[in-house]
Backbone as ProteinMPNN parsed JSONL, in Angstrom:
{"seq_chain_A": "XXXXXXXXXXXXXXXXXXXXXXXXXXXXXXXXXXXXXXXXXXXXXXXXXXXXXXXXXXXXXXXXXXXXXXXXXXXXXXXXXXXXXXXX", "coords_chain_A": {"N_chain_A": [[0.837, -1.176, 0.0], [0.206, 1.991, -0.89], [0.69, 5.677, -0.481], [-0.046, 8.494, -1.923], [2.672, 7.862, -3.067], [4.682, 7.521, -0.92], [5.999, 4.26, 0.431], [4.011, 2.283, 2.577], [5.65, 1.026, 5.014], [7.917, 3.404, 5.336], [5.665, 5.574, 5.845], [4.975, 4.388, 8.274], [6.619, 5.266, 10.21], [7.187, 8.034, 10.058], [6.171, 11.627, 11.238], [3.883, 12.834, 11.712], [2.323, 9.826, 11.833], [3.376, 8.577, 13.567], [2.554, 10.508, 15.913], [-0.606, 9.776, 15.617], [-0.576, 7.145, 15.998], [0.866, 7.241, 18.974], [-1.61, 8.812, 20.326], [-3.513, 7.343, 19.779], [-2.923, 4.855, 21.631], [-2.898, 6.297, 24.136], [-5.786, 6.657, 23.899], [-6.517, 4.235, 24.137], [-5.592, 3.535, 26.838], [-7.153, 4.749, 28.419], [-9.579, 4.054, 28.066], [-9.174, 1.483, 29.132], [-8.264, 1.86, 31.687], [-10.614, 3.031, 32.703], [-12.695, 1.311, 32.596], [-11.737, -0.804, 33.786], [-11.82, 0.489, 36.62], [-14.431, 1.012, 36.707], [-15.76, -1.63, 36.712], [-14.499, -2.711, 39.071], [-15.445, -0.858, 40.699], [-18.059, -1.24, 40.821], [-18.178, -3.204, 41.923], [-17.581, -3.146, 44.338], [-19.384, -0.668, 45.288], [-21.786, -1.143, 44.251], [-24.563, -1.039, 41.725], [-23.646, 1.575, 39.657], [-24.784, 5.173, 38.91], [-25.846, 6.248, 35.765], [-24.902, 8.823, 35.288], [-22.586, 8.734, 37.126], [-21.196, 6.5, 36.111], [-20.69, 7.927, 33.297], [-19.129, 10.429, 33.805], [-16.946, 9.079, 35.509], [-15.567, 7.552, 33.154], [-14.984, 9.87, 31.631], [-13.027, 11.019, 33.27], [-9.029, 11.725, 32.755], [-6.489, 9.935, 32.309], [-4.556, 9.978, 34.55], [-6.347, 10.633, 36.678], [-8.139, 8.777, 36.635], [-6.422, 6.39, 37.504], [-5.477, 7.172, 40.444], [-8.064, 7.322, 40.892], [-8.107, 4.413, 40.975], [-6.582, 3.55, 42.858], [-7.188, 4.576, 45.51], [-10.664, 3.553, 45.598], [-9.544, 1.235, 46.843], [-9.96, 1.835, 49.142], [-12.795, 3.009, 49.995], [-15.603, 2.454, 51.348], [-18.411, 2.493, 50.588], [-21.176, 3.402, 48.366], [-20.676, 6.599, 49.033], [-18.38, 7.257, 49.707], [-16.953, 7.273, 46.987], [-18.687, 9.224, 45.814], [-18.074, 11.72, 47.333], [-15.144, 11.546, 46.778], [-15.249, 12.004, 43.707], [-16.336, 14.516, 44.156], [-14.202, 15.829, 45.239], [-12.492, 15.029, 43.353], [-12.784, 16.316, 40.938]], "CA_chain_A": [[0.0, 0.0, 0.0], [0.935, 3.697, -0.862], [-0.023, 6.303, -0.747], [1.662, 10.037, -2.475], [4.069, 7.464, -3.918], [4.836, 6.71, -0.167], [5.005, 3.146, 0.991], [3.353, 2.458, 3.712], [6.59, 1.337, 6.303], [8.277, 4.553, 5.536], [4.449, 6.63, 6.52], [4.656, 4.043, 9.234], [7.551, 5.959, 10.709], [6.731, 9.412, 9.841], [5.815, 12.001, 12.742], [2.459, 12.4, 11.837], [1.887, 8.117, 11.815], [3.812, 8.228, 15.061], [1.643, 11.09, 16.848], [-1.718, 9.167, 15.595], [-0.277, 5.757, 16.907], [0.679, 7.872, 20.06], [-2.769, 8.787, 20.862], [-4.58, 5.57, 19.697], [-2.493, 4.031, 22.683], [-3.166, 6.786, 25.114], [-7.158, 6.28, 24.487], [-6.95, 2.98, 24.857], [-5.508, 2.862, 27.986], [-7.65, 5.805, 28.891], [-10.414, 3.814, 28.084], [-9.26, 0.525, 30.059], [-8.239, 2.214, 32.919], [-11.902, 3.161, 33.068], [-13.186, -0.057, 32.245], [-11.528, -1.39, 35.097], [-12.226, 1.237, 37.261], [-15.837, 0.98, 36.53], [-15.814, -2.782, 37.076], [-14.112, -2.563, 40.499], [-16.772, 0.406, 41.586], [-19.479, -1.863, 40.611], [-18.206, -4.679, 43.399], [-17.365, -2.126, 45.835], [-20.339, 0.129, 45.643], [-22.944, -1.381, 43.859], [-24.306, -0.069, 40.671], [-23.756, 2.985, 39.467], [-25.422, 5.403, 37.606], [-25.401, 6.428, 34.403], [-24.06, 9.632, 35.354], [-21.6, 8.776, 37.673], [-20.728, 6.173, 35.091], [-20.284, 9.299, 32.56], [-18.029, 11.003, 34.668], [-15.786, 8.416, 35.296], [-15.297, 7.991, 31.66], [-14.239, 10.849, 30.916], [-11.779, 11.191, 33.582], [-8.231, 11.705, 32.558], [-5.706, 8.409, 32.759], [-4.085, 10.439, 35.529], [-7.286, 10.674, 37.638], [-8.351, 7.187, 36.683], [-5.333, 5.714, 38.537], [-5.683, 7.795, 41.377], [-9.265, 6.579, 41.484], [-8.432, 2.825, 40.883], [-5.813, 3.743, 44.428], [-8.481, 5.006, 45.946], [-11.486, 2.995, 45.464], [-9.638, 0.277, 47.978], [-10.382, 2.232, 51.088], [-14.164, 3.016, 49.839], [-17.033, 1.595, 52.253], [-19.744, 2.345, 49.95], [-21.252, 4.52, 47.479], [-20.727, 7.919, 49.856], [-16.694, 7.575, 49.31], [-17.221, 7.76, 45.654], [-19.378, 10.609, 45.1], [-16.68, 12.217, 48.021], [-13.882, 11.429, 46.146], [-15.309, 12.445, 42.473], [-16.394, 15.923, 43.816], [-12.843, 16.409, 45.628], [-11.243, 15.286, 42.365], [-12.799, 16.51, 39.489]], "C_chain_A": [[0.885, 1.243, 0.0], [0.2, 4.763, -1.129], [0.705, 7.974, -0.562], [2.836, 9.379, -2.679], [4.998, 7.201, -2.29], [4.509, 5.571, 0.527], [5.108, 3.039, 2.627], [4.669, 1.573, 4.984], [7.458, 1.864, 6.416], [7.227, 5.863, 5.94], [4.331, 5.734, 7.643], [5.585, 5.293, 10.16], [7.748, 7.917, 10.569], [6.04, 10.021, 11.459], [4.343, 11.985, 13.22], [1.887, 10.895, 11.862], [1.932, 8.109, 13.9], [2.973, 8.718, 16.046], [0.128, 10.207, 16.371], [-1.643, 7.928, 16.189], [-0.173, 5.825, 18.372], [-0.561, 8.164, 20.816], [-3.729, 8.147, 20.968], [-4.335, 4.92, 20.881], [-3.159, 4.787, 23.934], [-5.144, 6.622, 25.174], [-7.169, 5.083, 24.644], [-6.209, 2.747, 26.393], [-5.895, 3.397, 29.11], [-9.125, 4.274, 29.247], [-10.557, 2.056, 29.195], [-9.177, 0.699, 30.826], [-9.824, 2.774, 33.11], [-12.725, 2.068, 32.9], [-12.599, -0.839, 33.262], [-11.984, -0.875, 36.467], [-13.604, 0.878, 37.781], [-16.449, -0.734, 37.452], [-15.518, -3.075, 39.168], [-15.042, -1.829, 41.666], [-18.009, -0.535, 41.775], [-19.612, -2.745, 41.66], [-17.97, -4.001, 44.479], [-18.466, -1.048, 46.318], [-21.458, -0.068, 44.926], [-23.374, -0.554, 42.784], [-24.663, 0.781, 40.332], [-24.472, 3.725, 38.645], [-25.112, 6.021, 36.792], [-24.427, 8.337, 34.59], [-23.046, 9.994, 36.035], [-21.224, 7.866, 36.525], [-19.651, 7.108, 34.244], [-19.014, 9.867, 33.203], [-16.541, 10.279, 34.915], [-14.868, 7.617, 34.218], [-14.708, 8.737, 31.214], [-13.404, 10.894, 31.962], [-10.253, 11.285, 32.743], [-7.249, 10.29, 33.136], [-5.316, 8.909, 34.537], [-4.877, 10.131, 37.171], [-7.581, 9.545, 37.664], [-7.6, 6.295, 37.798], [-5.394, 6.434, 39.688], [-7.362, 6.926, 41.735], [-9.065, 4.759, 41.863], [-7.302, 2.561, 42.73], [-6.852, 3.53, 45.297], [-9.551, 4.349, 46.707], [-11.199, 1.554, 46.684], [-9.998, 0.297, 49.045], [-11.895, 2.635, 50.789], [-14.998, 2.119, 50.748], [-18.228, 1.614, 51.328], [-19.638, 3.887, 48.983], [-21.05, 6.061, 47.868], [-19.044, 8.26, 49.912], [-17.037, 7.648, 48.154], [-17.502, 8.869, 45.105], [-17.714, 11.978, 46.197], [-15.693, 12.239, 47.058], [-13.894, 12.131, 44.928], [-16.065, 13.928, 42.854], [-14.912, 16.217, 44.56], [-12.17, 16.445, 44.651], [-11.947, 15.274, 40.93], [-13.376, 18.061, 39.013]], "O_chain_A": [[1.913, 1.473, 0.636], [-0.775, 4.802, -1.879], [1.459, 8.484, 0.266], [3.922, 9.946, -2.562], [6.082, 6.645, -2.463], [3.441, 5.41, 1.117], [5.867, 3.472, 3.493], [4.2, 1.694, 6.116], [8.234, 1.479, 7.291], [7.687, 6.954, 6.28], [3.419, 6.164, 8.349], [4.952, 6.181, 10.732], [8.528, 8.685, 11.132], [5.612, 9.373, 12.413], [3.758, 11.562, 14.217], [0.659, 10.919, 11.931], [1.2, 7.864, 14.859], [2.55, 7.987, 16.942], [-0.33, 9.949, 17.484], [-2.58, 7.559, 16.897], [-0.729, 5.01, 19.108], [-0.594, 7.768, 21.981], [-4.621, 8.161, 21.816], [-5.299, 4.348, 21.389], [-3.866, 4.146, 24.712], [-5.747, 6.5, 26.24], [-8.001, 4.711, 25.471], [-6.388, 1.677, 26.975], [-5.559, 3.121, 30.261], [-9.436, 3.758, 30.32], [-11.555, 1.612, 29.762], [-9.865, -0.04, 31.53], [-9.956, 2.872, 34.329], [-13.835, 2.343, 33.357], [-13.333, -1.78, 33.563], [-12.448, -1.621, 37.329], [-13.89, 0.541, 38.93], [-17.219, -0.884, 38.401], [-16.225, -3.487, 40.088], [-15.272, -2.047, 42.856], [-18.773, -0.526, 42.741], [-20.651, -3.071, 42.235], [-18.239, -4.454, 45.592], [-18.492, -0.609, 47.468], [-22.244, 0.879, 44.919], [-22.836, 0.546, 42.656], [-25.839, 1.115, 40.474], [-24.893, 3.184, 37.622], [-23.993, 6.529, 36.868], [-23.458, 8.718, 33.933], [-22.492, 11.087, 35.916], [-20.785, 8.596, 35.637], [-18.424, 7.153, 34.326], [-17.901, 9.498, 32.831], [-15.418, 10.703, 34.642], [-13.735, 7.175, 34.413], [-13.845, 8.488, 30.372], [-12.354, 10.711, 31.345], [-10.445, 10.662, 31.699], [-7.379, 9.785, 34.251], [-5.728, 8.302, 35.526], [-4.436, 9.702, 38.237], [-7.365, 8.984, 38.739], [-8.119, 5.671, 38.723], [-5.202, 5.403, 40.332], [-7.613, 6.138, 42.647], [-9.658, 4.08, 42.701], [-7.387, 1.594, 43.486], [-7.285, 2.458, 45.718], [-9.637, 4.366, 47.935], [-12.106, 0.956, 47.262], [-10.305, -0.599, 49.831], [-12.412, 2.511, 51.899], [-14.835, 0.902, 50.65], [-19.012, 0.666, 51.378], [-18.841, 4.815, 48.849], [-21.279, 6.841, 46.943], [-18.59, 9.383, 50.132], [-17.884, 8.54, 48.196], [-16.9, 9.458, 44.206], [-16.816, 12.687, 45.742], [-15.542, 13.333, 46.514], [-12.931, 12.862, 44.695], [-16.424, 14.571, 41.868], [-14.536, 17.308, 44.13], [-11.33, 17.33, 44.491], [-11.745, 14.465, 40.024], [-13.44, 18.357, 37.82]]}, "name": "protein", "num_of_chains": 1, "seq": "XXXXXXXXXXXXXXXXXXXXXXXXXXXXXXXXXXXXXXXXXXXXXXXXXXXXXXXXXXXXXXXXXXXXXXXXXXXXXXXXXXXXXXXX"}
């Protein structure tokens, strides 16, 4: 495959390939660290709703991990909402 007469594992290596490969990784591990997150909340506080859901979705990876810390010392759904208005 080519494309502008470049083949495609010299546009693999290109800056623009690299920054789109770069951020493909960072949502996905945006999106698992919330997908775990989520999972973990669900056995620790029973389930959530759609707009706490939401919220913890969009978090940032940063915050995610901080939450997935977190979430071990939780008693129930009243650390949660605590925690996601202290940190967001």
């Amino acid at each position: 495959m080519q494309i502008a007469e470049i083949p495609r594992e010299e546009m693999r290596h290109t800056r623009l390939v690299q920054d789109w490969l770069a951020e493909g990784r960072q949502e996905g591990r945006q999106v698992e660290a919330a997908s775990m997150a989520l999972s973990l909340l669900n056995r620790r506080c029973g389930p959530l709703t759609e707009a706490t859901t939401a919220r913890i979705q969009a978090l940032q990876i940063d915050k995610l991990e901080a939450l997935a810390d977190a979430l071990l010392d939780f008693q129930g759904p009243a650390d949660l909402a605590a925690w996601l208005a202290a940190h967001s």
